[in-house]
Structure formats: structure tokens, C-alpha cells
DONUTI-145249 format. One record per residue (C-alpha): y, x, z. Coordinates in Angstrom, 1 decimal. Layout:
REM DONUTI-145249
     c2     c1     c3
      Y      X      Z
...
***
This chain:
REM DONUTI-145249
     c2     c1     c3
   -5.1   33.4   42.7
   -6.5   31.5   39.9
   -3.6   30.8   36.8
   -3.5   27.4   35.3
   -3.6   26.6   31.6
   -1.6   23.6   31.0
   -4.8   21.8   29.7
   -8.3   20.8   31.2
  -11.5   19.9   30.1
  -10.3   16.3   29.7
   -7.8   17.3   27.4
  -10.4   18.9   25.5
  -12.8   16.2   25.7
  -10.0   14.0   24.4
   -8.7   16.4   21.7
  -12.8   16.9   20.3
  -14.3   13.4   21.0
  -17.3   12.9   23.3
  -20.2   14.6   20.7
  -18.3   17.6   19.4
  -17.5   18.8   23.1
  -21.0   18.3   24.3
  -22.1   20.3   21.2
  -19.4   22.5   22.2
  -21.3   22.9   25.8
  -23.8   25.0   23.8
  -21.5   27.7   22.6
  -20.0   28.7   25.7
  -21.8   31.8   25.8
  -20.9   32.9   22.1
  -16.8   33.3   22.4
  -16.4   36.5   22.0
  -13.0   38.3   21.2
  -10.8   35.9   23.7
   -7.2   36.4   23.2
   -3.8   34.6   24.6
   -0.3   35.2   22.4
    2.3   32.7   24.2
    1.1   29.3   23.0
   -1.9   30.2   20.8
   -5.9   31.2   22.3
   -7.9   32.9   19.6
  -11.3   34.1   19.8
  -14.6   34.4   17.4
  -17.5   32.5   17.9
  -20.9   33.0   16.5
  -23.2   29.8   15.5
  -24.6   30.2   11.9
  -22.1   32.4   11.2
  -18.7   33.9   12.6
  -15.9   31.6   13.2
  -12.6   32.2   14.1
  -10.4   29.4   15.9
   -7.3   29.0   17.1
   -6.0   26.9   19.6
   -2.6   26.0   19.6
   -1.2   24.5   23.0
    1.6   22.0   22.8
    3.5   18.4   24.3
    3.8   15.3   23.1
    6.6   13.2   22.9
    4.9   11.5   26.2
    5.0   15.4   27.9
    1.2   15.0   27.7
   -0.7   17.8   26.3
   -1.1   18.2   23.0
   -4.1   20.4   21.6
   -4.3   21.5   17.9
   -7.6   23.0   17.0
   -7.9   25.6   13.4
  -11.4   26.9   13.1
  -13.3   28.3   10.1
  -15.8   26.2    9.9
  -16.7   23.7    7.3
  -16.1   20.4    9.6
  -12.5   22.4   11.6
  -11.6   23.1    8.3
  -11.4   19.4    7.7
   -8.5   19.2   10.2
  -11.7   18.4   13.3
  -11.2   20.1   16.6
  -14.7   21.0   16.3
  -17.3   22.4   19.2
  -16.0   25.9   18.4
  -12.9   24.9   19.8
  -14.3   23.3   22.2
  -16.1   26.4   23.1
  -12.8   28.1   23.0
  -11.0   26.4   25.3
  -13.5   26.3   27.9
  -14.2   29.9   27.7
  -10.3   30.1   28.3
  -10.0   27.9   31.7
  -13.3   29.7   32.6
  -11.3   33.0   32.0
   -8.4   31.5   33.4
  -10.2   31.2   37.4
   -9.5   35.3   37.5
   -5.6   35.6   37.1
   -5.1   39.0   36.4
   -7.7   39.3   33.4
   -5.5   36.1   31.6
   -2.2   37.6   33.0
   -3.0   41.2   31.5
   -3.5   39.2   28.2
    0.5   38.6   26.9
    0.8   42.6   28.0
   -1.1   43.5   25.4
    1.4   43.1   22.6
    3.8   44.6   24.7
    1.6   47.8   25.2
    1.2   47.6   21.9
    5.0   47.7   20.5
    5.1   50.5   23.1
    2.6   52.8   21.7
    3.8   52.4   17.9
    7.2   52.7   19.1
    6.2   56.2   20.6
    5.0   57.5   17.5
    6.8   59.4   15.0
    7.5   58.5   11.3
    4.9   60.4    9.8
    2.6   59.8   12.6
    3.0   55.8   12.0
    2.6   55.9    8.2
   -1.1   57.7    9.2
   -1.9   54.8   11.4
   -1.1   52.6    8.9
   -2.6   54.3    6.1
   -5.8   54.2    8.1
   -6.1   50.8    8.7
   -5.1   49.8    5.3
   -8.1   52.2    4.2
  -10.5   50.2    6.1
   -8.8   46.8    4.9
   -8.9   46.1    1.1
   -7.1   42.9    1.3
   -4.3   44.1    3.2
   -3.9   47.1    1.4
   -3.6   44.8   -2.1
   -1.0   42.8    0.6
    1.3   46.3    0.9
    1.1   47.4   -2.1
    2.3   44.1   -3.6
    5.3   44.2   -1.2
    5.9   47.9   -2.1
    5.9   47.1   -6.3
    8.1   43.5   -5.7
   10.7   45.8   -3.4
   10.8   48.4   -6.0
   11.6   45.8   -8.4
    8.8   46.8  -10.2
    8.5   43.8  -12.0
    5.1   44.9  -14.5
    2.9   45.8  -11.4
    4.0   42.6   -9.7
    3.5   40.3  -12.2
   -0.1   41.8  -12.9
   -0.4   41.4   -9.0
    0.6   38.1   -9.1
   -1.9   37.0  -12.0
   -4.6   38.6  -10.6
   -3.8   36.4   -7.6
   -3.3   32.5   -9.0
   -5.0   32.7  -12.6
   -8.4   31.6  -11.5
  -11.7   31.1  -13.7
  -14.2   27.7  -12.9
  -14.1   25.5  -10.4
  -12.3   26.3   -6.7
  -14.7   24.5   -3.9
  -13.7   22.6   -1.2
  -14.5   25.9    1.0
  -12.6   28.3   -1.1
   -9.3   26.3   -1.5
   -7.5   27.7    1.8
   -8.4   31.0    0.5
   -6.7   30.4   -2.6
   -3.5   28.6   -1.3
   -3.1   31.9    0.5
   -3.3   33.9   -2.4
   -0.7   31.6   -3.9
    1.9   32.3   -0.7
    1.0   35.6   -0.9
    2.2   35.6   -4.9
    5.4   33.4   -4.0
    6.0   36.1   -1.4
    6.0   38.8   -4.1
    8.1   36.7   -6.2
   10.6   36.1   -3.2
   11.2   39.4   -2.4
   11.8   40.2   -6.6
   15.0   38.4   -5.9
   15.9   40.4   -2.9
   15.4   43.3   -5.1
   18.1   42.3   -7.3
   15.4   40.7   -9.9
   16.1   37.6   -9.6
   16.2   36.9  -13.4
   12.8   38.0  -13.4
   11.4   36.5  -10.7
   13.0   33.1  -12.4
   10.0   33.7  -15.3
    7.2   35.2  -13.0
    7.9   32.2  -10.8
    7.3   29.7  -14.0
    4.5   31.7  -14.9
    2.8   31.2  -11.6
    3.2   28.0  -11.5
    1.3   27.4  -14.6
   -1.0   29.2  -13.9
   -1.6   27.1  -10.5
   -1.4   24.1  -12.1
   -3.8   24.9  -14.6
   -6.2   26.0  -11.2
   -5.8   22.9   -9.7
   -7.3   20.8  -12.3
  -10.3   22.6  -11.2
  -10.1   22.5   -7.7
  -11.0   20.5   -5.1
   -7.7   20.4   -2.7
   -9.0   17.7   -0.3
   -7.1   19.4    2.1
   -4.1   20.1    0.8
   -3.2   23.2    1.3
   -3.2   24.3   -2.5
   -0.5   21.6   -3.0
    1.4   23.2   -0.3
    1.6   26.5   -1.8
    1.9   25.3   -5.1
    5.8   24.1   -3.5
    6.2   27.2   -1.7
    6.5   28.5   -5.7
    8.9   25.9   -6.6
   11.0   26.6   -3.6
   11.1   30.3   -5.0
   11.9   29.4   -8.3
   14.9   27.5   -6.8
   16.1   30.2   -4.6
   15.8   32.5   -8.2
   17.5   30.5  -10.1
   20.7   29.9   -7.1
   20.4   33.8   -6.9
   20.7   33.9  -10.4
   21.9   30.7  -12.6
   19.9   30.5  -16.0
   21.5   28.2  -18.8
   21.7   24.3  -17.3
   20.3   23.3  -20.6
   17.4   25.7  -20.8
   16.6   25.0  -16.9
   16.9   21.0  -17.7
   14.7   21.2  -20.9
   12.3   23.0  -18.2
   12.4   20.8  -15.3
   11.7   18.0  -17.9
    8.9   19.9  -19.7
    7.0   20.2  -15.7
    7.9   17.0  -14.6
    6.1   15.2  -17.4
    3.1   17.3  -18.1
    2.9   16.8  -14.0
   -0.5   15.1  -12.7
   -0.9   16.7   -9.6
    2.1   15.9   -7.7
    3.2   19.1   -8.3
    6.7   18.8  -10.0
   10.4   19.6   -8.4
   12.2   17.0   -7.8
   15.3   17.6  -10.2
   18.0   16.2   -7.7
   17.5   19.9   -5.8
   18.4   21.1   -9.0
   22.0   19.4   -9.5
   24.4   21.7   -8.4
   22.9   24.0  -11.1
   22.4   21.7  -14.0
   25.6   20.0  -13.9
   26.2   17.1  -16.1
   24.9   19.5  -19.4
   21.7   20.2  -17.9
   21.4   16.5  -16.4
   21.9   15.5  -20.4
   19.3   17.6  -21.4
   16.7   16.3  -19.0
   17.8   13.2  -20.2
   17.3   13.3  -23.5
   14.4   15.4  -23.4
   12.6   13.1  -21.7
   14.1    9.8  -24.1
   12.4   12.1  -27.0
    9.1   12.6  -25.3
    9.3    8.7  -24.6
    9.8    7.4  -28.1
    7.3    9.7  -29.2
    4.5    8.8  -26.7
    5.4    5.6  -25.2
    2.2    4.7  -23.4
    2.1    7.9  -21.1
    2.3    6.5  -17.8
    4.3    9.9  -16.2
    6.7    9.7  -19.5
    7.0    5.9  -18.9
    8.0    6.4  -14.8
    9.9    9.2  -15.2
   11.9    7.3  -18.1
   12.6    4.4  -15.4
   13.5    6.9  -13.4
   16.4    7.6  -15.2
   17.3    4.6  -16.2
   17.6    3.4  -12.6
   19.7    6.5  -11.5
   21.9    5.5  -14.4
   22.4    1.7  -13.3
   22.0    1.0  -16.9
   20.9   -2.8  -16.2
   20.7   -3.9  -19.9
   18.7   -0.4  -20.7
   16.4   -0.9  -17.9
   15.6   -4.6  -19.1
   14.8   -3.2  -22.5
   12.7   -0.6  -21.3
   10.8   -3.2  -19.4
   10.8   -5.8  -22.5
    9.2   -3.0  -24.6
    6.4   -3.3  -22.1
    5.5   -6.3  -21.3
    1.8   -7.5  -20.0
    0.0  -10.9  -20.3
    0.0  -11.7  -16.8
    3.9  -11.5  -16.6
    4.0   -9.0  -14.6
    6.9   -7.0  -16.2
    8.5  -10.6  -16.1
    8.7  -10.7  -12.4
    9.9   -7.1  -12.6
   13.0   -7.9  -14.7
   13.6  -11.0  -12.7
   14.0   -8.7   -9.3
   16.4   -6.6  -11.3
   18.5   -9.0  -12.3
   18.2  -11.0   -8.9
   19.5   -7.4   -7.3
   22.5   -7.2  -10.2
   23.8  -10.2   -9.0
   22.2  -12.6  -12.0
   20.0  -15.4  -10.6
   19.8  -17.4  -13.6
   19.0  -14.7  -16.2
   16.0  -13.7  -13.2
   15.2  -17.5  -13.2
   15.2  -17.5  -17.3
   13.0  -14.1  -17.6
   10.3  -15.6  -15.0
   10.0  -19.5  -16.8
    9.5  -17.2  -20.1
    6.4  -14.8  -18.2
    4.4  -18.5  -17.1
    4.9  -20.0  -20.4
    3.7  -16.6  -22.6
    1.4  -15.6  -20.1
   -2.2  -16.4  -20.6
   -3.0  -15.9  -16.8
    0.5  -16.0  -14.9
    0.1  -13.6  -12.2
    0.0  -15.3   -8.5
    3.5  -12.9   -7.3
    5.3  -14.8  -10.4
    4.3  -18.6   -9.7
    5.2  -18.1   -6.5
    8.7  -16.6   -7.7
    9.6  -19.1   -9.8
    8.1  -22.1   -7.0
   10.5  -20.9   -4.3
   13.4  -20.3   -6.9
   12.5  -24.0   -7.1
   12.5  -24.9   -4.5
   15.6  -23.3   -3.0
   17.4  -25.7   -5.8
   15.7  -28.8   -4.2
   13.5  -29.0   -7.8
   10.4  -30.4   -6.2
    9.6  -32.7   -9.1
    9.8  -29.3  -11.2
    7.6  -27.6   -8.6
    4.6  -30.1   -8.8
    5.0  -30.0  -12.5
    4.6  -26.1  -12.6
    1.6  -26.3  -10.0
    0.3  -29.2  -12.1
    0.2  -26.7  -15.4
   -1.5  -23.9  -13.7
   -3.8  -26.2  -12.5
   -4.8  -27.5  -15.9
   -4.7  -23.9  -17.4
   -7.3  -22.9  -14.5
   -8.9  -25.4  -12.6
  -10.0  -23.2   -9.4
   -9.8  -23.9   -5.7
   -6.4  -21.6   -5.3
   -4.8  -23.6   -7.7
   -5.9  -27.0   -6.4
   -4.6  -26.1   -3.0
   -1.2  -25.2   -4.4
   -0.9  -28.7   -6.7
   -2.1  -30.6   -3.0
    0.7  -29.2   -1.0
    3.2  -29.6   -3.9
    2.2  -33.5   -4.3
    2.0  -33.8   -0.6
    5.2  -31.8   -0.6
    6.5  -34.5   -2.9
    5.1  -37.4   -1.5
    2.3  -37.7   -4.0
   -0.9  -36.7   -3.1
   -2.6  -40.2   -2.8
   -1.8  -40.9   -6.5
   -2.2  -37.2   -7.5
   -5.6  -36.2   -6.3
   -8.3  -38.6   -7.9
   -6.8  -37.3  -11.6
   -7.4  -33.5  -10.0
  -10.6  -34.2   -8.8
  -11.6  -36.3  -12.4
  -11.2  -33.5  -14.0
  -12.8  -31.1  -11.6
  -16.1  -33.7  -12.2
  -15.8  -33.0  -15.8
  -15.9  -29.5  -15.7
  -19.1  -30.0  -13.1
  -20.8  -32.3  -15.6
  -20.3  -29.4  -18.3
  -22.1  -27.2  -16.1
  -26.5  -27.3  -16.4
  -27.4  -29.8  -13.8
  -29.4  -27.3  -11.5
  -29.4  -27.0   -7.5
  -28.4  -23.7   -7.6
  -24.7  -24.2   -9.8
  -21.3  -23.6   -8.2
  -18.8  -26.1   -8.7
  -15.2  -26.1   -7.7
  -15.4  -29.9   -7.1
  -17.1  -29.3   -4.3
  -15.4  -26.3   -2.4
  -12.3  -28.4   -3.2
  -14.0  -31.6   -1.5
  -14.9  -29.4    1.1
  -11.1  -28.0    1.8
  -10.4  -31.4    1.6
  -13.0  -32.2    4.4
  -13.7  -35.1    2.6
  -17.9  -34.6    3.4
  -19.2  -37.5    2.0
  -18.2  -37.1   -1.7
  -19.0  -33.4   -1.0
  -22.4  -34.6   -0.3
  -23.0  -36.6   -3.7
  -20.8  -34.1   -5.6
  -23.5  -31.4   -4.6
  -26.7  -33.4   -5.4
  -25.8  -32.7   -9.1
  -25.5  -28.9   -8.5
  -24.1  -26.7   -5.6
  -24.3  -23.1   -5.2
  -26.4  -21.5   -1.9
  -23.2  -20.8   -0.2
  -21.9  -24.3   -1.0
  -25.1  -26.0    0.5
  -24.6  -23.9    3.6
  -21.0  -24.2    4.5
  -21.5  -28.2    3.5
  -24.3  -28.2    6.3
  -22.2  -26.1    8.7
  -19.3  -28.7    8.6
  -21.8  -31.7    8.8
  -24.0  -30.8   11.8
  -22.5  -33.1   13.9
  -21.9  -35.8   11.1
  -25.3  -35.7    9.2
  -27.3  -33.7   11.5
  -30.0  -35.2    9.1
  -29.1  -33.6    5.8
  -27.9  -30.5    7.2
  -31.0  -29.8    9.1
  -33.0  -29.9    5.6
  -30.3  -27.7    4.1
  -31.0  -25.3    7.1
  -35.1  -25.1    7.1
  -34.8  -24.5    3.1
  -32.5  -21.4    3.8
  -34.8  -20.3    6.4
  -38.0  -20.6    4.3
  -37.6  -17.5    1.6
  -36.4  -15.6    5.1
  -39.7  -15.6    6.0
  -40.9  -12.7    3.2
  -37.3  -10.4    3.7
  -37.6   -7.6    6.1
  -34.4   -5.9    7.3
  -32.0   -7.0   10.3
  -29.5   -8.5    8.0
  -32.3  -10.9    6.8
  -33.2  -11.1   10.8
  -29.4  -12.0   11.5
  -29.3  -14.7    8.5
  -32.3  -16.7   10.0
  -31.1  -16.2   13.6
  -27.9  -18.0   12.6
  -29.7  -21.0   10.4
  -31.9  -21.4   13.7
  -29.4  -21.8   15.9
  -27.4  -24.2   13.0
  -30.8  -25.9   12.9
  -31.2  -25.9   17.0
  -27.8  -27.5   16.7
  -29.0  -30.5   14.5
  -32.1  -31.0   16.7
  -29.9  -31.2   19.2
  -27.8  -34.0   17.6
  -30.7  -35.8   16.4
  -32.2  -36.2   19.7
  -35.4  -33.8   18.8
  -35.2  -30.7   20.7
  -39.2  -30.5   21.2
  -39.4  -30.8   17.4
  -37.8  -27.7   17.0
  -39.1  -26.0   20.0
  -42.5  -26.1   18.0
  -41.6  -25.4   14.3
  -39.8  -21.8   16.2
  -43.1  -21.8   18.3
  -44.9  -21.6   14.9
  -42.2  -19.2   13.1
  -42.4  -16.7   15.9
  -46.1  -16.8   15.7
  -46.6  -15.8   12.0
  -43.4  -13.3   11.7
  -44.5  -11.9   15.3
  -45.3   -8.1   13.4
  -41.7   -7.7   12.8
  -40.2   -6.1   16.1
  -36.5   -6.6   15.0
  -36.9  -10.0   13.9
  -38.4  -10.6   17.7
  -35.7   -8.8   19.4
  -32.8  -10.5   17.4
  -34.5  -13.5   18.1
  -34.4  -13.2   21.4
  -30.8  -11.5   21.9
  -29.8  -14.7   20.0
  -31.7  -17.1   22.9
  -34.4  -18.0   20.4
***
């Protein structure tokens, strides 16, 4: 009888996506080596070269089945269940239709622990003196764990150099290879401390980690797995220093030193640190860090890790004055020391800091306006409201700022009296613009998003941008069929030279916006011939014809 894997080719198929398991198909015949261990299937396939995968078999919250995927090659070793693991699977339900060849499989580790457990001492130290004869990497593996339980601190620390101090740049390829070194080396480290060396492994772990970090600005760790062994250090250089507790001072000068020459997200996180630092060592991060700040105010990691502090403190005042020091000419840090102050319970200092940021700043920032308008209007200081709107409009006379003045004054009652001044001066800053067709204006988007057509119409006569001629005739088709039709056949015209399908698309959608205006005018033979004619003398390009027609044209 047949035993069933709890998964199926439509798992698979969901798992690897529709092309990598119809590539996967094709390799059916090159899993060699297939192996079952409880949840995992490994094997090796061959394509351009030798691939091992793994399959890991799982459930989802759902109880559906949940298939992980690790192969070797360069797309599975982007995190893909690629067709190799495709191939794998299959081969496994294929294996799966004979139940004693996949039931035999978990025996094997049994027969295994059987046999070694049969052998004598000396008999097992052969074995495994054999192997690691035929294995270089494992034997470096052994002999590493031999020198770290011996305490043998030299041999390990050479060891453990050899292993993380790397020369030029790591590929994308080689990076899993060297995060394993780095486990391996944190390994070593870790068992220093079981080897009553913690001390030591305290310094061998800080010296690893530099010499990671200094690795890692030459490698490319797209998939992370560098970053994760980098921590596995850190976690061993904690586990030192709780085996053995250096001087909080010394270890908070330290943590302080790493956290701000950081750039890689590699840094501990000082709160694991506490119990050992206590309030000396907390000091010391402290005010090695203030020192490094006053020295070098501008570096970004010395500037967050300062506000760091200075939040964890609750120092309100100091945290203001760390932002003061800082400020920007959009108001940014404005708005920032207003939400502080809001959160400490001081509403009108907040108010205060943000009316100061829109009166120094030469470009208010959008987040601040906004503050300060809703502060406003919470406090039923409308007339204050379309005053504020009414200055940013002057300061910058764009289309975002004359929608916010038109909902103030209409907000207010206004608008009536309120917009011919806004759109005088919009005309003022057309006329200062050269009187070509071709000219954006913010009169006109603004008559536009008023929908008032008509002046749009005269307002672009003395200079409108392509985009502005277009979206005027696409709200007038039905209103001036007339005008927009002409504005429609012009757009079409340079068309005619472009190849490519977005130059296809564009004039499919003018000819149906033209169509449309035929329509409306009453002239649908009109336009029947001038696409009769256009079809005729672009009839070479095969695209154009087929959009064309998918469009009904």
C-alpha cells in the first residue's frame, strides 16, 4: 500500500508558481540522493551544476500545508522555491507510490545510531578520523571545537580570524557561505565560555565583531543572512559578559563606541545590557555619547542615538533643545517640538512652536499648515484659518494652495468675494509668463478645478501647457464639442511619426475623445473618413492596427 505525503502536486504548484514547476517537470529524472528525516526531503539535483534542496514540510495557521523550499541555486537562494524543488517534491510523491522504499527511509538514522553505538571507543575515533580526513572543512569544524574546549584561547582566536577577517568584496553568492563561517566563529567563542574563558571570549567576541563589520561594508547581504550571524556574535558577547561581568563603565563606553560607529544595523541594543551596566555604566553611555555629540553634531547615528536618550530620560526641556539646535527651513523640527509638547500635556507652547516654524520657514512644510489649521480650527478660529491659508497662498501661488484658501473661504462663508482677488493674481503671474501655446499656468488648472470652462478656455488662449489643452478638451466634449475636437486632431497629428504602443494607446484614446465630439456635433461620417484616411497611411504599423481595432476603431 502506497504511503501519503501530506502534500500533492497542487501544493507544489502553489508553493513554486505555474513556470518554475513546469520547469521543474524537466528535472524529474536528475534527483538523485532522495532522503526523508521526519519533516525535511533532501536530495541533489544536477542542472548546470549540483544543487542541493531541502524541503521542509509544515501547517499553516489554516492547517493547510505549508512548503518551505532551500536550494543552492542562485534564484532558491533568493528565498524562490525554485524548479529544483519542484523536482524534489515530485520525485518524493513519485517515491512515495511504493511504501516500504519511503518507510525504510526514517530507519536509516536509526540503523545508523545502532551501528556507531556498536563500536568501541577507539574503533569510533577511526571512523571519525577517516571521514574528517576526507573532509577539510569539517575537520577545521573539530578542531576549532577541540582548541575553544581546551580553552585554548591563541589557536581559537587565530581560528576565528581566519574565519570573519575577509579581504575584497563578498558576492551576493558567497554571503551564506560567509554568515556560516561567522556562526561557526560565534560557536567557538561560545563554547570559550563553557570552558571557563569567558573573560576571553568577552575580547575575541569584540574582536569578531569588528572584524564582521568591517566585512560587511564590502558585502552584498541582500539576503540577510550575514546580519544574522553578525547577532548570533552579539548574543555571545552577552552571554560572556553575564558569565563573566567586565567593568559597567568600560562595557558602557563600549556599547556606546558600537552603537555610533554602527551603519549596518548591526549594534546591541543597550537595554539587554542593563542588569550589567547599572546606573554607572548607563552614565557612561550617556555621556560618552553627549561628548561624541558636541563634537560632531551633524552625524546622523550620533544625532538619533542622542534623542534616544533624551527620550528615555523624559527630559522634555532637553529634548526641545536638542531639537532647537536643529532646526530646518521647512519647519519641520517645528512640528516635531509641537507633538512633544502636545504629548507633555502643553497645547499652547505646541501651538506657539508651530506659528513660529510658518512664519521663519521659507517653504512651510504641508504636515505643519495642516497642524496649526486644525489647532485652529478646534478653537473655532476660522477667520485665523483663511488668513493662514491666505499667506501661503501669496508665498506660493500653486493649485494645492488655492484649493486650501477655497475651502477655507467657503469654510468661512467667503468664497464669492475671495476668489476673483486669487484668481487676479494667478492672471498676473500668467501674464509674466512668455505668451506661447505651449506654457503652463496655474490659472488655468485652478479654473479647471473650479470647472469654471469658459474662463479656462480664454485663460488658455494666452498659454496652456499640452496636458492643460487635453484635460480642458476632455471636460468640454460635451460642452464645446467644437473646440475640443480641434484640441483632439492637433494631439493626434505628431502621433502619426511615433512608433511604439504607448504612442498607439495615446492616439487610440484622442480618437475615441474625437469620435466622442463627432458624435456630439452631429458628424459621425466626418470622422468615419478622416480614420478611413489615418488607417490608410499608418496601415504598416501592425500594433497601431491591432490597438486600433481592440479599441473599436
Amino acid at each position: 500500500m502506497a504511503l501519503l505525503l501530506p502534500f500533492t502536486e497542487v501544493d507544489l504548484k502553489v508553493a513554486a508558481g505555474p513556470r518554475s514547476y513546469d520547469r521543474g517537470l524537466d528535472y524529474l529524472s536528475e534527483v538523485k540522493g532522495l532522503d526523508f528525516d521526519g519533516p525535511e526531503i533532501t536530495a541533489t539535483v544536477y542542472g548546470s551544476d549540483a544543487y542541493e534542496v531541502c524541503l521542509t514540510v509544515g501547517t499553516g495557521r489554516n492547517g493547510n500545508v505549508v512548503l518551505v523550499g532551500d536550494c543552492s541555486c542562485p534564484f532558491g537562494e533568493e528565498g524562490n522555491f525554485c524548479k529544483h524543488c519542484v523536482a524534489t517534491g515530485l520525485a518524493a510523491l513519485k517515491l512515495a507510490k511504493t511504501r516500504e522504499a519511503v518507510a525504510a527511509s526514517p530507519q536509516k538514522r536509526d540503523l545508523l545510531v545502532s551501528w556507531l553505538g556498536s563500536l568501541s571507543k577507539d574503533e569510533l575515533v577511526t571512523e571519525i578520523l577517516e571521514l574528517l580526513d576526507s573532509d577539510r572543512d569539517l575537520r577545521h569544524r573539530f578542531e576549532l571545537r577541540a582548541a575553544a574546549r581546551r580553552a585554548d584561547v591563541d589557536q581559537v582566536r587565530s581560528a576565528v580570524e581566519n574565519l570573519v577577517e575577509i579581504a575584497g568584496f563578498i558576492e551576493y553568492a558567497q554571503a551564506r557561505d560567509y554568515a556560516r563561517d561567522v556562526s561557526r566563529a560565534a560557536e567557538a567563542i561560545d563554547a570559550l565560555i563553557d570552558g571557563d574563558a569567558a573573560e576571553d571570549a568577552i575580547y575575541l567576541a569584540r574582536d569578531a565583531l569588528d572584524w564582521v563589520t568591517e566585512a560587511y561594508g564590502s558585502a552584498d547581504d541582500s539576503s540577510g543572512s550575514i546580519g544574522t550571524a553578525a547577532h548570533e556574535l552579539l548574543a555571545v558577547h552577552l552571554r560572556a559578559c553575564q558569565t563573566a561581568p567586565p567593568d559597567p563603565v568600560d562595557l558602557g563606553e563600549y556599547l556606546a563606541d558600537l552603537i555610533i560607529a554602527d551603519n549596518y544595523g548591526l549594534a546591541p541594543d543597550p537595554q539587554d545590557y542593563a542588569d550589567l551596566l547599572g546606573e554607572a555604566g548607563s552614565t557612561a553611555i550617556r555621556e560618552h555619547v553627549a561628548a561624541v555629540y558636541e563634537a560632531g553634531p551633524e552625524q546622523w547615528n550620533v544625532r538619533n542615538l542622542m534623542e534616544s536618550l533624551l527620550k528615555a530620560e523624559g527630559d522634555i526641556d532637553a529634548l526641545i533643545a536638542f531639537y532647537s539646535a536643529h532646526l530646518d527651513d521647512r519647519g519641520q523640527q517645528h512640528l516635531t517640538i509641537a507633538r512633544v509638547l502636545d504629548e507633555a500635556g502643553r497645547p499652547g507652547d505646541a501651538l506657539d512652536w508651530a506659528e513660529r516654524g510658518i512664519g521663519k520657514a521659507a517653504r512651510p512644510d504641508d504636515r505643519l499648515i495642516d497642524y496649526v489649521v486644525a489647532r485652529y480650527r478646534a478653537a473655532g478660529r476660522q477667520d485665523d484659518v483663511l488668513e493662514l491659508r491666505r499667506s501661503i497662498f501669496q508665498a506660493e501661488r500653486s493649485l494645492a494652495s488655492y484649493r486650501a484658501l477655497r475651502q477655507a473661504a467657503m469654510d468661512s462663508g467667503t468664497w464669492l468675494a475671495e476668489r476673483p482677488k486669487a484668481l487676479a493674481e494667478l492672471g498676473k503671474d500668467a501674464k509674466i509668463l512668455p505668451a506661447r501655446s505651449w506654457n503652463s499656468t496655474v490659472l488655468i488648472d485652478a479654473l479647471l478645478d473650479d470647472g469654471d470652462l469658459d474662463a479656462a478656455w480664454t485663460a488658455a488662449d494666452s498659454g496652456a501647457s499640452q496636458d492643460q489643452w487635453i484635460r480642458l478638451a476632455d471636460a468640454s466634449v460635451a460642452s464645446r464639442p467644437a473646440d475640443a475636437l480641434a484640441v483632439y486632431r492637433k494631439a493626434i497629428t505628431p502621433l502619426k511619426e511615433q512608433t511604439g504602443d504607448n504612442a498607439y494607446h495615446q492616439m487610440a484614446r484622442f480618437l475615441l475623445a474625437a469620435r466622442a465630439c463627432h458624435e456630439a456635433l452631429g458628424t459621425p461620417d466626418e470622422f468615419r473618413q478622416y480614420l478611413t484616411v489615418l488607417r490608410m497611411f499608418q496601415k504598416r504599423k501592425r500594433n497601431l492596427m491591432k490597438i486600433l481595432a481592440d479599441n473599436g476603431l
